[in-house]
C-alpha positions in Angstrom: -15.0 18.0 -2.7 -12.8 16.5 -5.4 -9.8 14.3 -5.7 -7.3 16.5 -7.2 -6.7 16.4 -10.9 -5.4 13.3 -12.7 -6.1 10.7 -9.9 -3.7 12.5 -7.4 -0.5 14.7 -7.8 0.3 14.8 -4.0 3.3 12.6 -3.5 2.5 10.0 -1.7 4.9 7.7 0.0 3.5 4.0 2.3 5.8 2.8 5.2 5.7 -0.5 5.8 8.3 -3.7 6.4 7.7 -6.6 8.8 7.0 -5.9 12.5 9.3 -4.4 14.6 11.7 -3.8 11.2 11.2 0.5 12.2 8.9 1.3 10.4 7.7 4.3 12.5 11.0 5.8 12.7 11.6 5.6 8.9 8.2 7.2 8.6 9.0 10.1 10.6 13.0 10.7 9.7 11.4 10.6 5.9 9.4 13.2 6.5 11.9 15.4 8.7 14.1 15.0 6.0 11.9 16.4 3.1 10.6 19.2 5.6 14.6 19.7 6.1 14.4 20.8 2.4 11.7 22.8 2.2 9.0 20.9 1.3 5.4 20.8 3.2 4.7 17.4 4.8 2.3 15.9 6.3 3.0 12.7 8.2 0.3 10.2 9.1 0.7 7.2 11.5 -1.8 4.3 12.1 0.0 2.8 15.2 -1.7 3.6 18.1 0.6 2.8 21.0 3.2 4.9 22.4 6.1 4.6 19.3 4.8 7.7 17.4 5.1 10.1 19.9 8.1 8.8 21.2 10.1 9.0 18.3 8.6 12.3 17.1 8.9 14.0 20.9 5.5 15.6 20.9 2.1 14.6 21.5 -0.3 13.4 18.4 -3.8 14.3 20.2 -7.2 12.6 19.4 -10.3 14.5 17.5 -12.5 16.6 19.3 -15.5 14.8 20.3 -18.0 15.7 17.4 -15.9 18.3 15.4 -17.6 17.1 12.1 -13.9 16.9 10.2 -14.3 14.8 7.4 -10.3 14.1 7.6 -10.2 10.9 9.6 -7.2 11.6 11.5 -6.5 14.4 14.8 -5.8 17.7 14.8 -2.1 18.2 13.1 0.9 18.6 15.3 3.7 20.7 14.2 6.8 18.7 15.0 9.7 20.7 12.9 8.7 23.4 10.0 7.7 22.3 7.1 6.5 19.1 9.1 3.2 17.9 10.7 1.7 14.9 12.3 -1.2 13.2 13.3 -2.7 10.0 14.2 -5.7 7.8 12.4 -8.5 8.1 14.1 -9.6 4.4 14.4 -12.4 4.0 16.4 -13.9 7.6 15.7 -14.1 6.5 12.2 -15.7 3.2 12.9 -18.4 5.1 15.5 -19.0 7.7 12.8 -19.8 5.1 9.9 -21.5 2.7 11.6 -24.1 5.9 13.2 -24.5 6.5 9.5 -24.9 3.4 8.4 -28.0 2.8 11.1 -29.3 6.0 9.8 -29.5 5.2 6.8 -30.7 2.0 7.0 -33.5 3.0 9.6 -36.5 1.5 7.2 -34.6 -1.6 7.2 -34.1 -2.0 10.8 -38.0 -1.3 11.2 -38.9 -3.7 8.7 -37.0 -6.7 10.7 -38.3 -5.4 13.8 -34.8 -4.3 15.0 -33.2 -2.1 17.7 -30.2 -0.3 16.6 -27.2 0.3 18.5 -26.8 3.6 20.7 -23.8 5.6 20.4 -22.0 3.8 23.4 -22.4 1.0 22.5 -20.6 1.0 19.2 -17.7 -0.7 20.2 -14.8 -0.7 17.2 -14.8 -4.3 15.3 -11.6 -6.3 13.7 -11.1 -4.4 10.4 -11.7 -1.1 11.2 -8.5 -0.4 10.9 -7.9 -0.8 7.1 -11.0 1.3 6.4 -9.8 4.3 8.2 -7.0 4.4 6.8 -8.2 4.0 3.1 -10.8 6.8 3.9 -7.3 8.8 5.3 -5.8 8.1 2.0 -8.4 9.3 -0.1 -9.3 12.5 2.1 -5.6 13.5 1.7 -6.3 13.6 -1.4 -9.5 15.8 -1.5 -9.5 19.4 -2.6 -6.5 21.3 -2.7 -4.0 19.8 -0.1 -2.0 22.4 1.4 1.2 19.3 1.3 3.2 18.5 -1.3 4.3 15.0 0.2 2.2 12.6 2.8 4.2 9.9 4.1 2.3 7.6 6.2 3.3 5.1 8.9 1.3 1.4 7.8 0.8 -1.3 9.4 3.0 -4.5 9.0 4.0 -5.3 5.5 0.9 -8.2 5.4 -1.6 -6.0 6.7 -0.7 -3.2 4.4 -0.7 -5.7 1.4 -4.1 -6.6 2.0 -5.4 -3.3 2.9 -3.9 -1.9 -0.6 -6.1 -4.5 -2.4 -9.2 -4.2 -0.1 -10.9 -1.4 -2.8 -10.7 -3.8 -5.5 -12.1 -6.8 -3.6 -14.8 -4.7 -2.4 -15.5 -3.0 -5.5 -15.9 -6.7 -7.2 -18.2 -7.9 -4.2 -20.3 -4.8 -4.9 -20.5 -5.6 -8.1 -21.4 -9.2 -7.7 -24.1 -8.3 -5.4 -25.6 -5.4 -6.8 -24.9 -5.5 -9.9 -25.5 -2.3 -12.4 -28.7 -4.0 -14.3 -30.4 -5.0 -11.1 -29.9 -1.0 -10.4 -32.6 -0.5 -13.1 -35.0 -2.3 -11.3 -35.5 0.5 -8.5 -38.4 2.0 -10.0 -40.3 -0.6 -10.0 -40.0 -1.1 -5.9 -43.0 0.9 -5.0 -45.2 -1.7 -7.0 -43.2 -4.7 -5.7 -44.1 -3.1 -2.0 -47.2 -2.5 -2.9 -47.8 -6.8 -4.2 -46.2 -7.6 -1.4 -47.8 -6.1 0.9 -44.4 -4.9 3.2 -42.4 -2.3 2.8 -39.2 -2.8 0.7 -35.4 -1.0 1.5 -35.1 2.6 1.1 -33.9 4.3 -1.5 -31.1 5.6 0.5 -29.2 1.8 1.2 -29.1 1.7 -2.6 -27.3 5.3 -2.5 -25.1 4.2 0.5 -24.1 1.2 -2.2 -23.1 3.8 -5.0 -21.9 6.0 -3.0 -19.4 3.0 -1.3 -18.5 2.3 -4.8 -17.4 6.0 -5.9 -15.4 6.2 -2.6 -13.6 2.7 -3.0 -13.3 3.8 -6.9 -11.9 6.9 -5.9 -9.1 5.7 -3.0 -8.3 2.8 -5.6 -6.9 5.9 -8.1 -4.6 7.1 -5.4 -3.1 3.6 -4.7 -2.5 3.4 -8.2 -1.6 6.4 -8.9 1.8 6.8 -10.3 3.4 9.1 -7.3 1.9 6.8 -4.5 4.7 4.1 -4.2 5.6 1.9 -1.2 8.8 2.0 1.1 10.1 -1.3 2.2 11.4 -1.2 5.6 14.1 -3.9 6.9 16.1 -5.0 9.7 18.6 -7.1 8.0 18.9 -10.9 9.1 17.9 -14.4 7.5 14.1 -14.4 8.4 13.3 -10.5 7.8 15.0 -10.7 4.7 12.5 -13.7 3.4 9.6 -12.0 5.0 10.4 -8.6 2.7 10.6 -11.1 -0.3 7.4 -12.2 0.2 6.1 -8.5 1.1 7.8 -7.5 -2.2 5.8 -10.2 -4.5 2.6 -9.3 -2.9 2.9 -5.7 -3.5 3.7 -6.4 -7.2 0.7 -8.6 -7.1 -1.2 -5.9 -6.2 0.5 -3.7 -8.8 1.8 -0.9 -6.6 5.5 0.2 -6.7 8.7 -0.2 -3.9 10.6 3.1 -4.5 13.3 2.2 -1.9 14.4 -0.7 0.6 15.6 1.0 3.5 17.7 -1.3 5.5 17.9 -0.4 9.3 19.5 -0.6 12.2 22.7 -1.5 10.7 25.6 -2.2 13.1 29.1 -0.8 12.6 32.0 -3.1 11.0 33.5 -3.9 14.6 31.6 -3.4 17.0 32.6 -3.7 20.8 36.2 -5.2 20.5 38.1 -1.8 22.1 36.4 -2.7 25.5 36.7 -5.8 25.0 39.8 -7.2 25.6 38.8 -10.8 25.7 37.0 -11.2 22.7 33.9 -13.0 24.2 31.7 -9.2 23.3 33.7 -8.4 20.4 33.1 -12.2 19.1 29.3 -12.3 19.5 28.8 -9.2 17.9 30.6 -10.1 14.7 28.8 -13.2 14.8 25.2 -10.6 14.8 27.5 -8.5 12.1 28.3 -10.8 9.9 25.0 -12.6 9.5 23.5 -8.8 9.0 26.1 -7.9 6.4 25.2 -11.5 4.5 21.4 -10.6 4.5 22.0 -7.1 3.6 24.7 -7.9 0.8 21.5 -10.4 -0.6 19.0 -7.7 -0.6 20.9 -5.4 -2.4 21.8 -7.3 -5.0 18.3 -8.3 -5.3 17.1 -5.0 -5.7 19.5 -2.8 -7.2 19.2 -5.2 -9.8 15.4 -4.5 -10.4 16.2 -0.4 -10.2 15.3 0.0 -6.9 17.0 2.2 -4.4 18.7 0.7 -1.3 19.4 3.3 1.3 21.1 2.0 4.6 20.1 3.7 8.1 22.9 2.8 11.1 22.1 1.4 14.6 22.5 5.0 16.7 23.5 3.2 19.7 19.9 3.9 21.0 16.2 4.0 20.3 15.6 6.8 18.7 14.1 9.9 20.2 13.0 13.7 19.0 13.7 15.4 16.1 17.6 15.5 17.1 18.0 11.7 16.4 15.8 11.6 13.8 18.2 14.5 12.1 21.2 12.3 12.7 19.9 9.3 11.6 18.6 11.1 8.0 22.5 12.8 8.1 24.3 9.3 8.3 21.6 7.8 5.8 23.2 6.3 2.7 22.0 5.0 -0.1 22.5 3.8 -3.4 20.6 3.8 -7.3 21.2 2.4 -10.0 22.1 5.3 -13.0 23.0 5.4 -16.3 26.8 5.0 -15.9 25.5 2.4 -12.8 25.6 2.0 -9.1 25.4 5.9 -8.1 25.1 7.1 -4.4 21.8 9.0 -3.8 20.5 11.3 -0.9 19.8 9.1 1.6 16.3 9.1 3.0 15.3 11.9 0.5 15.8 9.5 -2.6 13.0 9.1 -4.8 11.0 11.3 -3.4 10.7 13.6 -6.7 10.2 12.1 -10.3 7.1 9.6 -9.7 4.4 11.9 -11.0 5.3 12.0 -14.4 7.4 14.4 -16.4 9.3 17.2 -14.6 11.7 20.5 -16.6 14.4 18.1 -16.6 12.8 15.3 -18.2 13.0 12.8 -15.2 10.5 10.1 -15.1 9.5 11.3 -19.2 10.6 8.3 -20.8 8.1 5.7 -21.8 7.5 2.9 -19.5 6.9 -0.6 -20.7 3.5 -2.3 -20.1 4.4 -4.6 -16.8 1.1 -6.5 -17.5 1.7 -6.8 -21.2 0.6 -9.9 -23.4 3.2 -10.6 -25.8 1.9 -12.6 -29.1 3.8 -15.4 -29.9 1.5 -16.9 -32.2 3.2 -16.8 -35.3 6.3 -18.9 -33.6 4.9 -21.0 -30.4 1.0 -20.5 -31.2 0.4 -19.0 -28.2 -0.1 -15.5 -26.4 1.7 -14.9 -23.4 0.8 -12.7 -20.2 3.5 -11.7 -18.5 3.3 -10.9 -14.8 6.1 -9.3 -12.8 6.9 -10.9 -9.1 9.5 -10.4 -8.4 10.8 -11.9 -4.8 8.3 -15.0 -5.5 8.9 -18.9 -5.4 7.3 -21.4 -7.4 6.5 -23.3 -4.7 4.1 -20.6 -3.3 2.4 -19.3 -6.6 -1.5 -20.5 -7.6 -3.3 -20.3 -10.6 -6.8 -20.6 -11.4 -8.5 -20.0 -14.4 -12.4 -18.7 -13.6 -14.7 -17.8 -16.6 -13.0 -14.6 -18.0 -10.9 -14.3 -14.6 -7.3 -15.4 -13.9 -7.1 -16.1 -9.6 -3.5 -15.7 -8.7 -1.9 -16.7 -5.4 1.5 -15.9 -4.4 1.8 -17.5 -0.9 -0.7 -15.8 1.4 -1.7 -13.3 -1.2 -4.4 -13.2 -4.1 -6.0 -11.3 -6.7 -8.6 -11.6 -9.2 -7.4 -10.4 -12.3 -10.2 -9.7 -15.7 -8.5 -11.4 -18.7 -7.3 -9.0 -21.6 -10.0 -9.5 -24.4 -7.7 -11.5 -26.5 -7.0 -13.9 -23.7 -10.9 -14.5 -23.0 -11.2 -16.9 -26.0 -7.9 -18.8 -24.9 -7.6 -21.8 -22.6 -4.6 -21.4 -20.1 -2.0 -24.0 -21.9 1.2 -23.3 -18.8 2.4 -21.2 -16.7 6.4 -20.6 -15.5 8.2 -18.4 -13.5 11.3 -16.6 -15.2 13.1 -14.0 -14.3 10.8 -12.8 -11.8 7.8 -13.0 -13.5 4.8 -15.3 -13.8 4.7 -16.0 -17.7 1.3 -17.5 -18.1 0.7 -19.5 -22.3 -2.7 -19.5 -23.5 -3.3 -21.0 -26.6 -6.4 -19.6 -28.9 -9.9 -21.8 -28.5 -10.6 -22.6 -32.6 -14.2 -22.2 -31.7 -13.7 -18.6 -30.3 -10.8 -17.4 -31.7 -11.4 -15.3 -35.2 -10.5 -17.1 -38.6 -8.7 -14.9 -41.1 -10.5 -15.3 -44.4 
């Protein structure tokens, strides 16, 4: 089994907004949409209450008990042509690692005189969640996928954030506590046993540890993969609207691209003043309008502005339900881009779907892109070398910076990453930081006892 060539060429597109924003419905009229036009989807959700099947109209059933599947989701549901579905499997993910792990780690268990678990009493445990659906990502990705899009339904926009940057933390702890010299060291454990007179791990926890590290390193490529990208889900209004600024700067934290805002459940002009003939309906619902229009007029301009496509789904009236709504609500989709003679209208739902792989016939996506993490050298002028670091939809007031070692620890409000230092910048000392134009621009100034003298 192999991820497919170049990190990943499946088009892959992450759902996710704050809670209750729709994110399941955007999910699945995504996906119906691309189906609609002839491409082969496969649609993943990771909610596990009744939404999913609700909105599709057909049942998303559970693994067979011991099928052996290495895909971490259930059997695939046809929902319209072109289009299947199927749900994370959770906790038969979290029952099959943890078997393996006591398996492998039998020795261990022995060696501290412990009983492990039996099958029924594995009982799923906080944070199973993200894993399965990392080990989803990256089995989508395995061998030759018969899709050519996956759209998957995430959790809320903070949970998502975290889970995108869970491979890198873990990789780093990995690294911390095993690091690759200590690795060396295995060939001597037989004497070490031996001196010790006990018996020391098995050789198979240490490949468990590599063998963590090539998964993590291999669903890290698909995250940062150049067609993976993120789409932001709304429900216009004054708190939703901050909350998807705050999502927005911690996905750029975490390096991984929005490739639309889709802003939903958005109410007609005038609603409700026909049957209304004293104004008391009519008036509320402006009030719910106009407040929705203000947020929504906001985010646009906040986005469009970055090239980032705002599409607009209506309010149907109704929850939506089956593949009939979810047809409607992709046919009254609109959206907007930003082109080369300016605002353009788009597809709808079906924006940005094509294009993020790399170079197509027509030359879309072929252009160079700038370096977002670039280090501009202002020596000659300021003295200084600057690291610039895109974040956009962040406030001063919630950004941290913390210079460790050859690490730079960056906070933007609930968020962090640990990000190595460009060579150049390990033998500066951090002499500012400022936030312009929605990006952290952090000043280091060269160390004369580390930085090279010209002769």
């Amino acid at each position: 089994m192999h991820l497919i060539a170049g990190g990943s060429s499946l088009r892959t597109v992450l759902v996710t907004g704050p809670g209750g924003a729709g994110r399941t419905t955007t999910a699945a009229a995504t996906a119906l949409a691309a189906a609609r036009q002839g491409r082969r989807v496969l649609l993943l959700t990771s909610d596990r209450g009744p939404a999913p099947e609700a909105v599709l109209g057909v049942a998303l059933p559970a693994p067979p008990v011991g099928d052996g599947s290495p895909a971490p989701w259930g059997p695939p549901v046809e929902v319209a042509p072109g289009l299947r579905a199927a749900r994370i499997a959770v906790g038969e993910h979290f029952r099959d690692r943890a078997r393996e792990l006591q398996d492998r780690g039998a020795s261990l268990f022995d060696l501290l005189g412990a009983t492990p678990l039996d099958a029924e009493e594995l009982t799923e445990l906080p944070g199973a969640e993200p894993l399965a659906i990392l080990t989803a990502l990256r089995a989508a990705h395995t061998g030759d996928a018969p899709w050519d899009l996956l759209v998957v339904d995430m959790p809320p926009a903070p949970g998502t954030i975290r889970l995108l940057a869970l491979p890198e933390q873990l990789r780093r702890y990995l690294r911390r506590l095993l690091p690759p010299e200590r690795q060396a060291a295995r060939a001597l454990r037989p004497m070490l046993a031996q001196l010790a007179g006990v018996p020391m791990p098995a050789q198979r926890l240490y490949e468990t540890a590599e063998r963590w590290e090539a998964e993590l390193a291999a669903v890290q490529r698909v995250i940062e993969a150049r067609s993976t990208t993120v789409r932001l889900v709304v429900d216009p209004g004054p708190v939703a609207a901050e909350a998807v600024r705050v999502a927005r700067a911690g996905l750029a934290l975490q390096s991984c691209r929005i490739d639309t805002l889709v802003t939903n459940r958005l109410f007609p002009e005038a609603p409700g003043a026909a049957g209304d003939p004293g104004g008391t309906a009519g008036s509320w619902l402006a009030g719910l309008v106009d407040e929705q229009r203000t947020a929504l007029k906001a985010l646009r301009e906040e986005f469009l502005v970055d090239a980032v496509t705002v599409c607009e789904l209506p309010h149907l009236g109704r929850g939506p339900r089956g593949t009939g709504d979810l047809d409607e609500l992709a046919g009254r989709a609109r959206s907007t881009a930003v082109g080369g003679t300016g605002i353009v209208e788009g597809d709808g739902l079906t924006d940005e779907l094509d294009g993020w792989a790399g170079p197509d016939a027509d030359g879309y996506g072929s252009a160079e892109e700038p370096e977002a993490w670039s280090v501009e050298d202002r020596i000659a002028v300021d003295g200084v070398l600057v690291w610039r670091l895109p974040l956009p939809g962040a406030h001063r007031e919630g950004l941290d910076l913390v210079r460790r070692g050859d690490e730079l620890i960056v906070g933007v409000g609930p968020f962090r990453r640990v990000l190595p230092l460009p060579s150049a910048l390990r033998r500066c000392t951090v002499s500012g930081a400022a936030l312009r134009d929605g990006a952290l621009c952090v000043r280091f100034t060269p160390d004369p006892g580390l930085w090279p003298r010209s002769s």
